[in-house]
C-alpha positions in Angstrom: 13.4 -10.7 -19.8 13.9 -10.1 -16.4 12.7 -12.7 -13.8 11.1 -11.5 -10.4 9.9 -14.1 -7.4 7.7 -12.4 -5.4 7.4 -13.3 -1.8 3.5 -13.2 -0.6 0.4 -12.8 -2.9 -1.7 -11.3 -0.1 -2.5 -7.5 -0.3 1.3 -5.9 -1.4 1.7 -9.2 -3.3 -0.9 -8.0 -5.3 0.5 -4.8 -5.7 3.7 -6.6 -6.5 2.6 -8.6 -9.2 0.4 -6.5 -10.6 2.8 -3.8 -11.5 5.9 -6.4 -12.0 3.8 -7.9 -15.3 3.2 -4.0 -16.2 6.5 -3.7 -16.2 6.9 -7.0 -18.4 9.0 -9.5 -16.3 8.5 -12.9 -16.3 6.5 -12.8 -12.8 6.9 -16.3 -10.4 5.2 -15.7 -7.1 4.8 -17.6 -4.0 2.6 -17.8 -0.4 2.1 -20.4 1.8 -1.5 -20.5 1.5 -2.6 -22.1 -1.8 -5.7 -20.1 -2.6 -4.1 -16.4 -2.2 -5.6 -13.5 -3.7 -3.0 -12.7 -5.9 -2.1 -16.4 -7.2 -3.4 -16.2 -10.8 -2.1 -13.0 -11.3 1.7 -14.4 -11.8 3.1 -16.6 -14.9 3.8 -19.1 -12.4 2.5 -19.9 -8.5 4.6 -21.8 -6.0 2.4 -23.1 -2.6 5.4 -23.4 -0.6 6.4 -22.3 2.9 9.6 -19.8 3.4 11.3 -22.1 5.2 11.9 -25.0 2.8 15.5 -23.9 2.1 15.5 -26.6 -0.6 12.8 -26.2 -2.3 13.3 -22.0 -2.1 17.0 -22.1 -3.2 16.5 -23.0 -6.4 14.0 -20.3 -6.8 16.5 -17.6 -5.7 18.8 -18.8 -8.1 16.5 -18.6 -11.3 15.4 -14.8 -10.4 16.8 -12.1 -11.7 15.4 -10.0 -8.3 12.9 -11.3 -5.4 10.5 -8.7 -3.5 9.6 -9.4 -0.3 5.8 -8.7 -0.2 4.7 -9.2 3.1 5.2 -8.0 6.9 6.8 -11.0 8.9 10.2 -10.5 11.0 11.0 -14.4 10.8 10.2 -14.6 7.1 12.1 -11.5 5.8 15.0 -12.8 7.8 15.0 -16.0 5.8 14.8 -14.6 2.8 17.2 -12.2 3.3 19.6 -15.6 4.7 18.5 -16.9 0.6 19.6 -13.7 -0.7 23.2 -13.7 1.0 23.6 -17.6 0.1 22.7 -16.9 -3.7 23.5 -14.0 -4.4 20.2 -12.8 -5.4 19.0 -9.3 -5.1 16.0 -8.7 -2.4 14.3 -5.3 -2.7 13.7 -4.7 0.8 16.0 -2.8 3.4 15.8 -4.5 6.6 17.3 -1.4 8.7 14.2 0.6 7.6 11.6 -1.8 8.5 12.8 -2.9 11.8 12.6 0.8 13.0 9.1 1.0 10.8 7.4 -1.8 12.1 7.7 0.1 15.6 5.7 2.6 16.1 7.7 3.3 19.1 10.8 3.1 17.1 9.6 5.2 14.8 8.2 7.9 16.9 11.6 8.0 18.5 13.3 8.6 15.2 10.6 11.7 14.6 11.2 13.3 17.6 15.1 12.9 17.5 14.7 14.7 13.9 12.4 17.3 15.2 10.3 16.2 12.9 6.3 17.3 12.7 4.1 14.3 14.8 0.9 14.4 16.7 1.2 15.1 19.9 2.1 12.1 22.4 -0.6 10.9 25.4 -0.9 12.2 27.9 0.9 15.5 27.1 -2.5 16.1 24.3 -6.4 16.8 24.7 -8.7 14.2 23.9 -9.8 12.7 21.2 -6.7 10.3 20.6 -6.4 7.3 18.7 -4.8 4.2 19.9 -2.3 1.6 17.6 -0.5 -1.2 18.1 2.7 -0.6 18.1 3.6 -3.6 15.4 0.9 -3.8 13.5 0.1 -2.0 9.9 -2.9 -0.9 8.4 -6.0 -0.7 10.7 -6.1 -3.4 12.7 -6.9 -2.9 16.5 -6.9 0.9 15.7 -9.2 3.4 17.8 -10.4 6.2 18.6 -10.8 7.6 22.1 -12.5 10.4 23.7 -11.7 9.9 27.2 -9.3 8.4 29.6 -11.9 5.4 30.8 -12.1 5.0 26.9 -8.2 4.4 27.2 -7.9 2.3 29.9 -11.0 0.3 28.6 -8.9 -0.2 25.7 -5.4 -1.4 27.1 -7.4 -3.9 29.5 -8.8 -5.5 26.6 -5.5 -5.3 24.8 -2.9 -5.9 27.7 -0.8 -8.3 26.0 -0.1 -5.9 22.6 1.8 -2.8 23.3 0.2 0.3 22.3 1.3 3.9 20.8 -1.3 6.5 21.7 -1.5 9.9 20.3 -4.1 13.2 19.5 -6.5 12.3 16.9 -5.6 15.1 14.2 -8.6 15.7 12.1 -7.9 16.7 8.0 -6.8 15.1 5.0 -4.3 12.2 4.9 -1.4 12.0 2.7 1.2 9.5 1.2 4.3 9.4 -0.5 6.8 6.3 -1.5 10.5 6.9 -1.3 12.9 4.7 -3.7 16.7 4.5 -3.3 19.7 2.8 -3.3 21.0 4.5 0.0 22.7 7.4 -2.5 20.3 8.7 -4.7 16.7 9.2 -3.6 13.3 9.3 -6.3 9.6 10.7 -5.0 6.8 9.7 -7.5 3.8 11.1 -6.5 2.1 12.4 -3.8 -1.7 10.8 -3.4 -4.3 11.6 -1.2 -5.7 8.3 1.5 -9.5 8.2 2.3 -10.2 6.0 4.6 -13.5 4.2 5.5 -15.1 4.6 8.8 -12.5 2.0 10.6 -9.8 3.9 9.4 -9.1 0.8 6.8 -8.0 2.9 2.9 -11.1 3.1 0.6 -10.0 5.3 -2.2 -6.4 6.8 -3.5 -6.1 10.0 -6.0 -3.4 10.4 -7.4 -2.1 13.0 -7.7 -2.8 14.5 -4.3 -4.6 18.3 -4.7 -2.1 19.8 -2.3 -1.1 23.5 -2.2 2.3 24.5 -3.4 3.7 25.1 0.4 2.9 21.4 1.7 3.9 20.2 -1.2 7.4 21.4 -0.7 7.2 20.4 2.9 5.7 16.7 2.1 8.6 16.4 -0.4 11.1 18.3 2.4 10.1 15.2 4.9 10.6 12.8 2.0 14.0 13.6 1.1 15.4 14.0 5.5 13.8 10.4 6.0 15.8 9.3 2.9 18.6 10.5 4.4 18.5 9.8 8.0 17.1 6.2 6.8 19.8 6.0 3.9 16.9 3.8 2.3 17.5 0.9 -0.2 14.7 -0.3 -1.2 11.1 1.6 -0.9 9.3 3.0 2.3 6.2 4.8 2.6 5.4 8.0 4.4 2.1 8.5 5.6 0.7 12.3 6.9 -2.3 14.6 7.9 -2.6 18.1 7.1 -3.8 20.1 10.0 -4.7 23.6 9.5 -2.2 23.7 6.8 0.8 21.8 8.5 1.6 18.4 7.9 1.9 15.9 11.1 3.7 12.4 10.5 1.1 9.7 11.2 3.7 6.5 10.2 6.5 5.4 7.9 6.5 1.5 6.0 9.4 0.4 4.5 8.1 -2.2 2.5 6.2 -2.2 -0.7 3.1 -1.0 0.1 -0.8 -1.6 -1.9 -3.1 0.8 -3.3 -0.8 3.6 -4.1 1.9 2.1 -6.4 -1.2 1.0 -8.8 -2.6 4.5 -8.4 0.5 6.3 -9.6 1.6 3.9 -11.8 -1.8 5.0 -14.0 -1.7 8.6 -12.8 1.9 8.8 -13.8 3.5 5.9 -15.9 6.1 5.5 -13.2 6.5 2.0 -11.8 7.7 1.4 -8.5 8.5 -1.9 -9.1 10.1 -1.2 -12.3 12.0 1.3 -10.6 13.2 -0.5 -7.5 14.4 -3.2 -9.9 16.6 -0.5 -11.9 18.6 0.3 -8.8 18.7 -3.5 -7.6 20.6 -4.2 -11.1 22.6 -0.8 -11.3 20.8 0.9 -13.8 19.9 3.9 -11.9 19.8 5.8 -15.7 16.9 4.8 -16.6 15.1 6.0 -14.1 12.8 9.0 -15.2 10.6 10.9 -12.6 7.2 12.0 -14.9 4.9 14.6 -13.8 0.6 13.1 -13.7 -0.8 12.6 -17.0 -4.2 12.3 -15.7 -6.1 11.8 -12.3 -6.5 8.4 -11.0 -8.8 7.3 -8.5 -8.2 4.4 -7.1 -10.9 1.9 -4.5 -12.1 -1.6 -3.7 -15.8 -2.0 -3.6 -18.0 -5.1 -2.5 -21.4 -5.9 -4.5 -23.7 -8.1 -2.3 -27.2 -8.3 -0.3 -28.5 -5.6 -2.5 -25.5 -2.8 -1.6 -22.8 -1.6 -3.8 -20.4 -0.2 -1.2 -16.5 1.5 -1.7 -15.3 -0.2 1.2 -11.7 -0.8 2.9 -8.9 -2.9 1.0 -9.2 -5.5 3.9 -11.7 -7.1 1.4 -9.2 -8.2 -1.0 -7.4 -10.0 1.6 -10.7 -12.8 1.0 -10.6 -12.7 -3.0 -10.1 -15.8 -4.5 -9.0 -16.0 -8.3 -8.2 -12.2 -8.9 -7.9 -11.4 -12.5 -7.0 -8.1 -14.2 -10.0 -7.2 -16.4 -9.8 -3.9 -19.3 -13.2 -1.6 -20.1 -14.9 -3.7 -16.6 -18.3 -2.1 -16.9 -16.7 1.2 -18.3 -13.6 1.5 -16.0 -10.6 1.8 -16.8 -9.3 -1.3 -15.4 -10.2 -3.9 -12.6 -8.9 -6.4 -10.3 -11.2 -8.5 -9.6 -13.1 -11.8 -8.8 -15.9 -11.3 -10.4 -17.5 -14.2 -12.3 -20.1 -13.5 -15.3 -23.3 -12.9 -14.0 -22.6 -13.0 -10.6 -24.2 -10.5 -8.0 -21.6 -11.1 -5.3 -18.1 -10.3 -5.9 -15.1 -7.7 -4.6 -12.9 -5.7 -7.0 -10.4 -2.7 -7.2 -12.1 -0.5 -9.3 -9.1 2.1 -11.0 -10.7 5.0 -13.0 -9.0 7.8 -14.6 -9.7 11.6 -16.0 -8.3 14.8 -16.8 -9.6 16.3 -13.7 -10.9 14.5 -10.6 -14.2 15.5 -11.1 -14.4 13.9 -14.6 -12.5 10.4 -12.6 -15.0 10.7 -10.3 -18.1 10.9 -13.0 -16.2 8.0 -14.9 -16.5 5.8 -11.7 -20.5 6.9 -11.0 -21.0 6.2 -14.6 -19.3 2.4 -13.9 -21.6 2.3 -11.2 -24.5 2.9 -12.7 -23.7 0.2 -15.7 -23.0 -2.7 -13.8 -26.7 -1.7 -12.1 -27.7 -1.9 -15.2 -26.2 -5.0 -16.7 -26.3 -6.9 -13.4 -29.6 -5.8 -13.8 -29.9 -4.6 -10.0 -30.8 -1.0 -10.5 -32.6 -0.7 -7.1 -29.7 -1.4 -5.1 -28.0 0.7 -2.9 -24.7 2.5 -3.4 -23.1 3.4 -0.6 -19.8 5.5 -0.9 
């Protein structure tokens, strides 16, 4: 049985874990904070801080593979020290991420490679939207629709740098690269919806994407690949805009939400499939097409409202368990305690079609109404 430590139990931890038991290793994983969300879902949890060389050593040296799940310069450089000193493989390529935790960086590498972006402020018509430039997900993201709006902004944030660019309105897209910095895999495409703070709400996977961006998503996939020579897994995120797609931002590191989501759309596991090429067994990697439509978001039942709401809630979970047939879905991750009427959880529900996911997920709605026995509360997508 192969042995995987997981670094962090946060968000990607989560995704880490999850999909490393899937995959049916023997699944050790280990944060600094002691009540993580993802703590219960591993054979074994450590509470220990990176930086113990000699109490992580030993740890190195009993896995078979350790995955770096979590987005901390100073940390992935110590583990990365581990790996060199043990000899243990780490599935992360630090090359990638320290051009993909710049936005700046990264933007450069776009526009080197002529590849599609938004346009860059000030040389673009407002709205815009405002990131920091080393920060992922959706934190201290906005929207702007003038210049005060902008210069309100930097005041306030004057001591993080900031990438600004048009706000492109249309549908958002991602897709995972995997390699070994010679041969490149492409999962899945999946569609993003995000909630009104730009913070992920719901994957479908697969993406409903005509034939031609398609080809091009796929086409931006496979120059990245190259021009990154990635080993390890990074994450491509775009919007389509009257048909073309614009690059919003590349992760390379694993990231949550969408390996789960294609891992039931598909049967492909990212994890499983990272650790192939970490060991040399390239061969058994297989690329499948969807099986079935999976739609994947987090919702949060309390104060009389049952809203699909951004993943930043699972950072707060305590004791996260994976539970089959949860009120009729297909699967859940969740903290969720009998009876309770205040509790968080990735609801995953699957169909032929995305209509008939969708109707699977209003019907899980409606039954935990029912046998919460709170049918006059509010659902709010």
């Amino acid at each position: 049985m192969i042995k995987i430590l997981v670094i962090g139990a946060k968000l990607q931890g989560v995704e880490g874990i999850y999909l490393a038991k899937k995959a049916g290793y023997q699944v050790t994983a280990l944060d600094h904070n002691g009540d993580a969300p993802g703590r219960d879902l591993a054979d074994e949890f450590i509470k220990a801080e990176v930086f113990d060389e000699e109490e992580l050593l030993p740890l190195f040296l009993k896995a078979d593979v350790v995955l770096p799940a979590i987005e901390d310069h100073e940390v992935i450089t110590k583990v990365e020290e581990y790996g060199r000193k043990t000899g243990t493989r780490i599935m992360f390529d630090v090359n990638a991420y320290n051009i993909s935790r710049s936005k700046h960086l990264s933007l450069e590498l776009f526009q080197k490679n002529r590849l599609p972006i938004p346009a860059i402020y000030p040389d673009c018509g407002f709205p815009v939207i405002l990131k920091p430039d080393e920060e992922s997900g959706s934190k201290h993201v906005k929207k702007a629709y003038c210049r005060h709006e902008v210069e309100e902004y930097l005041e306030t944030h004057k001591n993080i740098d900031t990438v600004i660019q048009e706000y492109v309105e249309g549908a958002s897209y991602s897709l995972e690269v995997i390699g070994d910095g010679k041969r490149f895999y492409f999962p899945q495409i999946t569609e993003v919806i995000v909630d009104e703070d730009y913070d992920c709400k719901r994957i479908v996977a697969p993406a409903n994407l005509a034939g031609q961006e398609k080809q091009e998503m796929l086409e931006i996939g496979q120059r990245l690949a190259e021009i990154l020579k990635i080993k390890g897994i990074f994450d491509i995120e775009v919007i389509s805009q009257a048909g073309k797609l614009k690059i919003l931002e590349i992760d390379a590191r694993l990231p949550s939400q969408t390996p789960i989501s294609v891992y039931h759309s598909t049967g492909m596991n990212m994890v499983e499939m990272m650790t192939a090429l970490a060991l040399g067994n390239p061969e058994s990697i297989r690329i499948l097409p969807a099986k079935q439509v999976c739609l994947y978001q987090q919702i949060q039942v309390c104060d009389g409202i049952i809203k699909v709401t951004g993943e930043h809630i699972i950072g707060s979970c305590r004791q996260l368990k994976v539970r089959k047939q949860f009120f009729g879905c297909t699967e859940a991750i969740t903290d969720y305690e009998e009876g309770s009427r205040d509790w968080k959880g990735i609801i995953i529900v699957t169909g032929e079609t995305e209509q008939q996911a969708q109707e699977t997920f209003l019907k899980f709605i409606q039954q935990l109404k029912k046998e919460l026995g709170i049918e006059d509360w509010e659902y709010i997508e």
